[in-house]
ROKOL-601447 format. One record per atom (N, C-alpha, C): residue in three letters; x, y, z. Coordinates in steps of 0.05 Angstrom, whole numbers, plus 5000, padded with zeros to 4 digits. Atoms other than C-alpha are relative to their C-alpha. Example, Ala and Ser with C-alpha at 12.3 -4.5 7.8 and 13.67 -1.06 7.14 Angstrom:
% residues 2
ALA501849765000 ALA524649105156 ALA501850245000 SER498449764999 SER527349795143 SER498550225014 
//
This chain:
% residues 370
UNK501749765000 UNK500050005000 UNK501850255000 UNK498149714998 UNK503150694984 UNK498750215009 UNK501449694993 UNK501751405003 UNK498350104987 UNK502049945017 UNK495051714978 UNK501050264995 UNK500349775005 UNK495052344952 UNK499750175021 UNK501349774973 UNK491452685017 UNK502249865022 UNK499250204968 UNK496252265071 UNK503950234986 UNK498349785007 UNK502152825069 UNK502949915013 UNK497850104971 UNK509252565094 UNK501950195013 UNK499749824992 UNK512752875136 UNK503250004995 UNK497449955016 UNK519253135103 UNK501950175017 UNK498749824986 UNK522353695151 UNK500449865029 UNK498850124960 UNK526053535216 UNK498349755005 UNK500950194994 UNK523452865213 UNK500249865027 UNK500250094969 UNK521352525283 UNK501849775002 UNK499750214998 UNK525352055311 UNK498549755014 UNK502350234990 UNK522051395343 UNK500550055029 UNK499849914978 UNK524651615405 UNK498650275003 UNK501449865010 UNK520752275392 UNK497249955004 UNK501950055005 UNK515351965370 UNK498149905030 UNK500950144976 UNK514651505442 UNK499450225015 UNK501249904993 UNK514352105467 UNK497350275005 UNK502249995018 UNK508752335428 UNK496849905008 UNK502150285004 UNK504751735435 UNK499150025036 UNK500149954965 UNK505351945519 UNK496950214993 UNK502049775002 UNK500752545501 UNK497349814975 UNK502450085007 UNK496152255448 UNK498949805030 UNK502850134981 UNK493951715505 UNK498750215018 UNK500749804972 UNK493752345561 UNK497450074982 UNK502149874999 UNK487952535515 UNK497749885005 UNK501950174996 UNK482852015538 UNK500049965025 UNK499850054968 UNK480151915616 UNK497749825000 UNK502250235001 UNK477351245627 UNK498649985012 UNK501449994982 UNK471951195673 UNK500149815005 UNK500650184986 UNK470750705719 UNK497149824990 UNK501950125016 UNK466550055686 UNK497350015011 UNK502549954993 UNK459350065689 UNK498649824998 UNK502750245003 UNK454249485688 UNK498750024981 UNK501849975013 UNK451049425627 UNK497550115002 UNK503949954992 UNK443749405653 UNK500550335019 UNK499749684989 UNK446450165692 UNK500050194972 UNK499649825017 UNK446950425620 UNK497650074988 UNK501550015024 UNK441950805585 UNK500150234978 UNK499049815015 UNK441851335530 UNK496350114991 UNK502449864995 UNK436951875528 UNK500850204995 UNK499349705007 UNK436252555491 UNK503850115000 UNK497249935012 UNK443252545457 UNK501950065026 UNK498350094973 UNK446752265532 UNK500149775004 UNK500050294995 UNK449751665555 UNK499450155033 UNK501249934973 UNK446151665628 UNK501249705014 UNK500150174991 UNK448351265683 UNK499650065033 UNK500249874970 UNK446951375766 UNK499350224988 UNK500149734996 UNK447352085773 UNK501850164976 UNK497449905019 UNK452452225711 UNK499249964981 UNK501450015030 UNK449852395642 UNK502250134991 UNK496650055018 UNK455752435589 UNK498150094970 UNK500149985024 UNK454452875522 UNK500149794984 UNK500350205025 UNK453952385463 UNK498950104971 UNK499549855020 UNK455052755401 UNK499449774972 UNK500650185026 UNK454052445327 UNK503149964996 UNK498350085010 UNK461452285319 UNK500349825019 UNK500850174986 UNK460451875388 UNK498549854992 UNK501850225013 UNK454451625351 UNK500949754978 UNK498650205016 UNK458551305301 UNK502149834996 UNK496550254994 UNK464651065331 UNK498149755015 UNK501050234980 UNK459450645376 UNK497949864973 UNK500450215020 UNK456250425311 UNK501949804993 UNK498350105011 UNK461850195279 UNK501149805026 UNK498150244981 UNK465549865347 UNK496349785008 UNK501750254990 UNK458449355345 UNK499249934973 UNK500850055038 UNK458349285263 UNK497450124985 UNK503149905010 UNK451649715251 UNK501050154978 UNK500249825029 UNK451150125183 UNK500750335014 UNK500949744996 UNK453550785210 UNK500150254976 UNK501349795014 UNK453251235152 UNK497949914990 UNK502550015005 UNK446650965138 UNK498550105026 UNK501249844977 UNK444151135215 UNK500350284999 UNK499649654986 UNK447751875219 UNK498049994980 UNK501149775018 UNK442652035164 UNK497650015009 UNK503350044986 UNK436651735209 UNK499550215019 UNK500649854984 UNK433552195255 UNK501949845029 UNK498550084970 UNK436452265324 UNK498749865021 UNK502550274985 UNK430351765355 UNK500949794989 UNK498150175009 UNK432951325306 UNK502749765005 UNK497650024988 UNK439151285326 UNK500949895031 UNK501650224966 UNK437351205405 UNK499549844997 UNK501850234987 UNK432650675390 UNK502749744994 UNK498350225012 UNK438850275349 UNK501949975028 UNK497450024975 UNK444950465414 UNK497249765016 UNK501350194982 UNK439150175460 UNK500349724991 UNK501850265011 UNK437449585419 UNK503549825004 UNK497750165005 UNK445449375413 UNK501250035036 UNK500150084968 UNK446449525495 UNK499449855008 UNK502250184980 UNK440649125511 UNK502249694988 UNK498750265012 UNK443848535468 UNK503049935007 UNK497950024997 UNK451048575497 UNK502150114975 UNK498149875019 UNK454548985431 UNK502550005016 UNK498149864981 UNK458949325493 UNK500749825016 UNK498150214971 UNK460748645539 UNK498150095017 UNK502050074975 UNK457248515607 UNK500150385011 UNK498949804996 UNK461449165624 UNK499950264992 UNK498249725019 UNK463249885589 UNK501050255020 UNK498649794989 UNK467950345610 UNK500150294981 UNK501049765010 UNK465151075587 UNK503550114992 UNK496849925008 UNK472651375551 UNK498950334992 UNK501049675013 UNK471752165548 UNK502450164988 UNK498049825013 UNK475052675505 UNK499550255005 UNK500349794991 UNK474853355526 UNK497150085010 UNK502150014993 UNK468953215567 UNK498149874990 UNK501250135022 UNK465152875513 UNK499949735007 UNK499950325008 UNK463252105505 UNK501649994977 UNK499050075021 UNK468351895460 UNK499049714981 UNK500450285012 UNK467051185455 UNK498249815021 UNK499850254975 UNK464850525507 UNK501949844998 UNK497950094997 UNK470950165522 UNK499149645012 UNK500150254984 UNK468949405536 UNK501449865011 UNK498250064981 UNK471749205596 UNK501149774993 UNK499650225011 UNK471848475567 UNK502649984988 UNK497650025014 UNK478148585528 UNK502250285010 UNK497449854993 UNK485448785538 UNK500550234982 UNK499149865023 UNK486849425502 UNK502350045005 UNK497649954998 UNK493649665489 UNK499650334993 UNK498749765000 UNK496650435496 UNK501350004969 UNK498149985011 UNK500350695440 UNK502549985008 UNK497550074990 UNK505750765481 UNK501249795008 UNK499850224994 UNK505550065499 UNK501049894979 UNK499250145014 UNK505949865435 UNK502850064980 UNK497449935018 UNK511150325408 UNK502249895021 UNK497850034988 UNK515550165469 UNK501049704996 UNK499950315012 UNK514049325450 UNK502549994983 UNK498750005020 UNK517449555384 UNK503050065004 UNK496649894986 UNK523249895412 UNK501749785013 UNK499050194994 UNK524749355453 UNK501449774981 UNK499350095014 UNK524948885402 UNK502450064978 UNK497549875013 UNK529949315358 UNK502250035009 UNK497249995000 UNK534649405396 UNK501250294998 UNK498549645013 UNK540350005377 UNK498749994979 UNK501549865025 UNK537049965312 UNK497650164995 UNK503149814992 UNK530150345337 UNK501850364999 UNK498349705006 UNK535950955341 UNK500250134963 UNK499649965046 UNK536250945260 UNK497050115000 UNK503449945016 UNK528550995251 UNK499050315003 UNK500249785001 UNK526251695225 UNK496749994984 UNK503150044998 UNK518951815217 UNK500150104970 UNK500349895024 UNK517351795135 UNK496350154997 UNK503149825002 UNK509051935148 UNK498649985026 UNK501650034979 UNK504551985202 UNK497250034997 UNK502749914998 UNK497151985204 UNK498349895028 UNK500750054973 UNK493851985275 UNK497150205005 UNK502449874996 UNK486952095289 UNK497649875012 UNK502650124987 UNK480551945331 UNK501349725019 UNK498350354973 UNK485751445378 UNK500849864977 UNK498850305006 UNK488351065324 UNK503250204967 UNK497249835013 UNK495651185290 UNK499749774975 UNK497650125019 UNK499650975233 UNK501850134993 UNK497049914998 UNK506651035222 UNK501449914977 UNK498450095030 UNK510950995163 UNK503350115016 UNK497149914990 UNK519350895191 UNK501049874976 UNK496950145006 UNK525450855154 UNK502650085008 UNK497750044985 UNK532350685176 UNK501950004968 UNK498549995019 UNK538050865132 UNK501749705008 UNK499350295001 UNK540750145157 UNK498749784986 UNK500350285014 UNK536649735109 UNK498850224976 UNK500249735029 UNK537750245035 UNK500649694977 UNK498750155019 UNK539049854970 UNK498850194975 UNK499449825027 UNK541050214900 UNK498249774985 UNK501050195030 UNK535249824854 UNK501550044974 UNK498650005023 UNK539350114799 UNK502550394997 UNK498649804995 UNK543350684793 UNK498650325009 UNK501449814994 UNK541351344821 UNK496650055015 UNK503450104988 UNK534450934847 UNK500249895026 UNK498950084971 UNK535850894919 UNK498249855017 UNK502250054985 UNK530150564965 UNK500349915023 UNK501350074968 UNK529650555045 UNK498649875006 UNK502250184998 UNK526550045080 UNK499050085038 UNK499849974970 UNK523650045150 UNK496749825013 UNK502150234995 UNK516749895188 UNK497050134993 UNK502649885006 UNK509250085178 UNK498549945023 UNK501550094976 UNK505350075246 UNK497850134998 UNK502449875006 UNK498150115252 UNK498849875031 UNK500550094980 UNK494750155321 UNK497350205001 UNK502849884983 UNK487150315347 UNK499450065026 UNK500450104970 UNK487050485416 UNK497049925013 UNK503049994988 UNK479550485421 UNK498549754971 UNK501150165018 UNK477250105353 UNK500649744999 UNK499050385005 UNK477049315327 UNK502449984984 UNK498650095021 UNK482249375284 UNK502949945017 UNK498350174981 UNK487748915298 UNK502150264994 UNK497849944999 UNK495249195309 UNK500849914979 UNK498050085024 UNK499249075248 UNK502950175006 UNK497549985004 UNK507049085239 UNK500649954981 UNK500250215022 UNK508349065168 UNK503150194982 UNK496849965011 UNK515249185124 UNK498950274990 UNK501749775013 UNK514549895096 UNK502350044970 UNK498050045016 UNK519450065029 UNK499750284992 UNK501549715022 UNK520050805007 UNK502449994981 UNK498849885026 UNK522851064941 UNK500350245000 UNK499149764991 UNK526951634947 UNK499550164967 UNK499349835021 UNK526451874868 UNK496750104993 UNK502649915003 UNK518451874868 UNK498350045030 UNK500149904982 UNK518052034940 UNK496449815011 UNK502050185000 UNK512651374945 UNK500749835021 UNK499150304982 UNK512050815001 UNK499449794998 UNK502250205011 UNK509850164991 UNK500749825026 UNK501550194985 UNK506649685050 UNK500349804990 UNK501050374998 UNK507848945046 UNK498549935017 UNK502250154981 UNK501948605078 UNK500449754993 UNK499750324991 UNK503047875094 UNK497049795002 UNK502750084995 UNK497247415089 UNK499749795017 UNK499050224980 UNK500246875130 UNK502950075008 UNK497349914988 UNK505946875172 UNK501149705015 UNK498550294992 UNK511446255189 UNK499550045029 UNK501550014965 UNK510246385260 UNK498050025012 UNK502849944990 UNK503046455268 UNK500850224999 UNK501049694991 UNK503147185270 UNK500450194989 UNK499549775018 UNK500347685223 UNK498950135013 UNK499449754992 UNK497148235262 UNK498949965024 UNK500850044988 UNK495048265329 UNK497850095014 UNK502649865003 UNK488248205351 UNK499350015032 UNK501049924973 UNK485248385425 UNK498849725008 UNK500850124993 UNK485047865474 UNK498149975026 UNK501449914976 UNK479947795537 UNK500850035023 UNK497949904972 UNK481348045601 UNK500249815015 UNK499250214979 UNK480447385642 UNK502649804979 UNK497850285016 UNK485847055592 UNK502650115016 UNK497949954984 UNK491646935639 UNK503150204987 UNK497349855019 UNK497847435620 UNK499250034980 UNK500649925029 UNK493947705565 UNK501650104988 UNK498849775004 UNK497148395568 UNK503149974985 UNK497450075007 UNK504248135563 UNK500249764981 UNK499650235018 UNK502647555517 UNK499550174969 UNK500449865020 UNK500048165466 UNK502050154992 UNK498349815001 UNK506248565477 UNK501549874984 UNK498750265014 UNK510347885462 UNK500550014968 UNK501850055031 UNK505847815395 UNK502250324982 UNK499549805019 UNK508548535372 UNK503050045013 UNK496750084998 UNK515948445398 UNK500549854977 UNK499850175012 UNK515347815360 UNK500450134967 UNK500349965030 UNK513048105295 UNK501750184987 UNK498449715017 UNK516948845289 UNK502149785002 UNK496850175012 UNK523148275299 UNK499649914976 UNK499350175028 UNK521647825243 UNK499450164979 UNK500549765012 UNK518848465206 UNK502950044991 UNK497349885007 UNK525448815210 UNK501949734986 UNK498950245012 UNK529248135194 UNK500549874967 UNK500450035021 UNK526048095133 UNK500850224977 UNK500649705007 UNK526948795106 UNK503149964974 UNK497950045012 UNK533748615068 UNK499749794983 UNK500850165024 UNK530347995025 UNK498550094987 UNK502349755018 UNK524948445003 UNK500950184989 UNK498449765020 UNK529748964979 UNK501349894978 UNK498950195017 UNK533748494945 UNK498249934972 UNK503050015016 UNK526348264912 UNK500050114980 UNK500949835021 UNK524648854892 UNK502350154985 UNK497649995017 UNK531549064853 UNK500349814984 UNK499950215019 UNK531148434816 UNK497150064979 UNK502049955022 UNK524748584790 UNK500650244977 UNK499049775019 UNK528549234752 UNK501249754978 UNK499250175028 UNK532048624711 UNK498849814990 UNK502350155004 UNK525748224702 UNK497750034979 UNK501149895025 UNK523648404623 UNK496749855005 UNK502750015004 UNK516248434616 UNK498550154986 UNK500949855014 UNK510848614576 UNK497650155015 UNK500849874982 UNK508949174620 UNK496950054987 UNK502449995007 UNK502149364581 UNK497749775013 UNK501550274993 UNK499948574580 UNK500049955029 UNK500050034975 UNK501948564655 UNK498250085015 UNK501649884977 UNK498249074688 UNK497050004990 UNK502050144997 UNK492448854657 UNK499149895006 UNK500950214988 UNK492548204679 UNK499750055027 UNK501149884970 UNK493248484749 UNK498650215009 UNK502749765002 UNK488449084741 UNK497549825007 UNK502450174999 UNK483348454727 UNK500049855024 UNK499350124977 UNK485448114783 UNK499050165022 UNK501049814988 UNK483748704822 UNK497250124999 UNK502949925007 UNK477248684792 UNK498750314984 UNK500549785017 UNK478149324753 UNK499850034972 UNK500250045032 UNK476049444681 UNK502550004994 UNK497549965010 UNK481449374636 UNK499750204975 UNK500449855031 UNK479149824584 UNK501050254998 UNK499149785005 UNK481350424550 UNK499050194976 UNK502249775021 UNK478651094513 UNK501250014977 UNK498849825018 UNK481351354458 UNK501250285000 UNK497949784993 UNK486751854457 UNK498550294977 UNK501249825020 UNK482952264405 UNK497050075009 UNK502849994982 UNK475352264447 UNK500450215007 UNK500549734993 UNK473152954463 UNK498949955029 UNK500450014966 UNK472253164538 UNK500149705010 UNK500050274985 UNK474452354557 UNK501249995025 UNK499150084964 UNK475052104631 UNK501649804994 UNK498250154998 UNK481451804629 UNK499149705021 UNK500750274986 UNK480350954660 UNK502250005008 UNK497450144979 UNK484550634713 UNK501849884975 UNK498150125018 UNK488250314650 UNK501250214983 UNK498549795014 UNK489051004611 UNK502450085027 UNK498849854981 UNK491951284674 UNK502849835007 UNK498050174995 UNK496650694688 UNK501549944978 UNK497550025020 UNK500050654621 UNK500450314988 UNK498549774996 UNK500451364619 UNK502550075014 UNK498549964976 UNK504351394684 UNK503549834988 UNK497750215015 UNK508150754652 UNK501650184980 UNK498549925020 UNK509951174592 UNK501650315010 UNK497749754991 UNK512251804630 UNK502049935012 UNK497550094982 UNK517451504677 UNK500849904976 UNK498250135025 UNK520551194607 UNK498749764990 UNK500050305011 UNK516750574588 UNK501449815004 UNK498250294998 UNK521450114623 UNK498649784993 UNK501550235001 UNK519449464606 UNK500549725011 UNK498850134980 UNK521449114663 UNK496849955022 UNK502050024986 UNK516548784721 UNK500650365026 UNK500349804994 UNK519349514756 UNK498450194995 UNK501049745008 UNK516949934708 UNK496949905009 UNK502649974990 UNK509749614723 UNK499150045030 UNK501549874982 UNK509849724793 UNK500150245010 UNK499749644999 UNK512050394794 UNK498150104981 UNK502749895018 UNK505950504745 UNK497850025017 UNK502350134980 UNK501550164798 UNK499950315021 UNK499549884982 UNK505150574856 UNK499350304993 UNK500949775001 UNK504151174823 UNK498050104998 UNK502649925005 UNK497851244808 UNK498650045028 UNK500850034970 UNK496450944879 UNK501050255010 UNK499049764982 UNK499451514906 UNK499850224998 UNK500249765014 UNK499052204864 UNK497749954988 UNK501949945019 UNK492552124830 UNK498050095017 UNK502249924994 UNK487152484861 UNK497349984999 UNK503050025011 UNK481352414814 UNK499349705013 UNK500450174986 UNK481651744843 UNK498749975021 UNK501150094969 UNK477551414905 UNK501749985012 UNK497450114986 UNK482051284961 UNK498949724998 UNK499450404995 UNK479350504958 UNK500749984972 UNK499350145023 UNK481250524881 UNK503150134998 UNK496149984989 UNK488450854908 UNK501149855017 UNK499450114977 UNK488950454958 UNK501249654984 UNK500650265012 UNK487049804917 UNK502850044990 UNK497349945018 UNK492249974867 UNK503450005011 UNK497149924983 UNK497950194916 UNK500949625010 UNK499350274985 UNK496949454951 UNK500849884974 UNK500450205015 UNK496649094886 UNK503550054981 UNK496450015005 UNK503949354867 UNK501549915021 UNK498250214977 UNK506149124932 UNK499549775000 UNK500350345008 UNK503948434913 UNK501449914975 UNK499349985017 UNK506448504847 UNK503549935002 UNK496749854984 UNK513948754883 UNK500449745009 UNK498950294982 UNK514148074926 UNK498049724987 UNK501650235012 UNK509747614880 UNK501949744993 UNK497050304998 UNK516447114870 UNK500449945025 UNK499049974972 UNK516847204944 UNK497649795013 UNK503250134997 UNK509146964954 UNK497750024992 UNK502849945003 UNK502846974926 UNK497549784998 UNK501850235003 UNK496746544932 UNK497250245002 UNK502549905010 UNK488746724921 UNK500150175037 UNK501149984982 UNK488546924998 UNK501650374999 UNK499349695006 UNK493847574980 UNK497750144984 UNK502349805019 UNK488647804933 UNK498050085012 UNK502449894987 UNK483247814980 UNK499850095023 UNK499849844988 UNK486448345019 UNK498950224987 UNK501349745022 UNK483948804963 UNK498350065006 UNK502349974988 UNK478148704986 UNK498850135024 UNK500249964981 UNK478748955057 UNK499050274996 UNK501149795007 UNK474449535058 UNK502650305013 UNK498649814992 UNK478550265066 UNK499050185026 UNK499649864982 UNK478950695132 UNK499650255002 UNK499049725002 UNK478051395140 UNK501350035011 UNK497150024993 UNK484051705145 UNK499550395003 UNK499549735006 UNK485652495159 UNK502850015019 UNK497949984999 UNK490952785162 UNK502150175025 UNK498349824983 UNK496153145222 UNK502649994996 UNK496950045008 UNK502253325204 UNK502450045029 UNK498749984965 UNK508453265266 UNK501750264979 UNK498549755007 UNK511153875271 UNK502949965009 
//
């Protein structure tokens, strides 16, 4: 997966990871957990979570993080009336959505979220410090290439000038890690190889679809599971190691694919379709025409030089994924991943990589570190 267009990296006085940890101190300071509450104590009433004597704002962006953390349709609810909406929070309380438990999480006074006591969450700082651990002196190398952090949940784009390789002359590419953490949402923890390109200023995400050790990303375990906490920390020690470990066969990889002749056109077709995207194309002579994901991609191909190498098609892929605007972010997104499959496809591929494509996209906005 590479950088979208709107996801901005951060180029000046870049953070270091030491920096960053203490960063990740202040994003948690902005959340105060409350003390858990009994389900059957909860109710919600005239845009408040009510419980005893303590009624808690509950805003429409509350309304929809608490959709989303019990799987309900929430941009189909925000558009329902605000009775609506009540009758749905009630209906997923009464049923256990939130655990026996919920621990009210506020943001500048506000209901942010319900926090189900039922499961172990992790800190950012917990998990960046996991990582650190695991690295070693090499966590001193890592210099922050993007950041996007928002509503409690990060991602991180590092590279370390200790794992560089020249794909070809003057084509330099950094490797490092990609961390993705929710402090309040389902989405698991991921640790995943990250690769940037210093001459089109692009990154590209390996995602793993299996892992030789059991362990591709880590998902929230329950609170009565003995040594949860520290068995989760383990899990993401475990992974930024064999992560980093790997970061030097993947470079290797993808530099071989620069001497890997192909018929870049016939290529990114076949994996455009694979991706489930038309493969078709307008005519270069069509008055007022909307360039297709296929015009756009052998455009891109033909401006960087027409290599005709399995390179030149994923730097077609990558670019588009990344600089094209007119684009959706899930049809930049799609694209961005589907060159990082492309990049390590000698490395691994089976039907189960493809149907990461599928994983629906995130909203994402943007903060840049100053």
């Amino acid at each position: 997966m590479f950088n979208s267009a709107d996801i901005v990296p951060a180029k000046r006085n870049p953070l270091s990871f030491n920096e960053l940890k203490a960063r990740a101190s202040l994003w948690d300071a902005e959340f105060l957990e409350m003390d858990p509450v009994p389900i059957e104590r909860l109710a919600i009433a005239d845009a408040a979570l009510i419980f005893g004597k303590s009624s808690i704002s509950l805003g429409q962006d509350a309304r929809n993080r608490l959709f989303e953390k019990v799987g309900a349709p929430a941009t189909y609810l925000e558009k329902r009336s605000i009775d609506v909406q009540m009758v749905a929070l009630r209906d997923h309380i009464r049923q256990g959505g939130f655990g026996r438990a919920a621990k009210p999480v506020l943001r500048d006074g506000e209901l942010f979220t319900l926090r189900c006591d039922d499961l172990i969450e992790l800190t950012h700082s917990e998990v960046l410090n996991a990582v650190a651990e695991s690295l070693g002196d090499s966590v001193d190398g890592l210099k922050l290439s993007r950041i996007d952090y928002t509503d409690g949940r990060l991602e991180l784009d590092l590279v370390s000038s200790e794992k560089a390789i020249e794909v070809r002359r003057g084509d330099l590419v950094t490797a490092g890690l990609h961390i993705e953490h929710s402090r309040y949402g389902n989405q698991a923890t991921q640790v995943q190889a990250f690769v940037y390109r210093l001459v089109c200023e692009n990154g590209m995400t390996r995602r793993e679809c299996i892992s030789g050790d059991g362990i591709v990303r880590i998902r929230k375990l329950p609170a009565s599971h003995p040594g949860g906490k520290e068995l989760l920390l383990d899990q993401v020690r475990r992974l930024a190691a064999r992560t980093w470990q790997n970061l030097e066969p993947q470079l290797r990889e993808l530099r071989a694919t620069s001497e890997r002749h192909a018929d870049v056109p016939h290529l990114l077709r076949q994996w455009v379709q694979r991706a489930r995207f038309s493969t078709r194309t307008t005519s270069r002579n069509r008055a007022r025409r909307v360039p297709t994901v296929m015009d756009r991609l052998l455009a891109a191909w033909r401006d960087s030089g027409a290599e005709d190498t399995t390179y030149g098609a994923i730097n077609a892929l990558t670019w588009i994924g990344s600089h094209d605007p007119e684009l959706s972010l899930r049809q930049r997104r799609t694209l961005s991943l589907l060159g990082g499959l492309l990049a390590m496809s000698r490395v691994h591929l089976c039907d189960k990589c493809f149907s990461l494509l599928s994983e629906p996209p995130r909203p994402m906005e943007v903060q840049l570190a100053e």
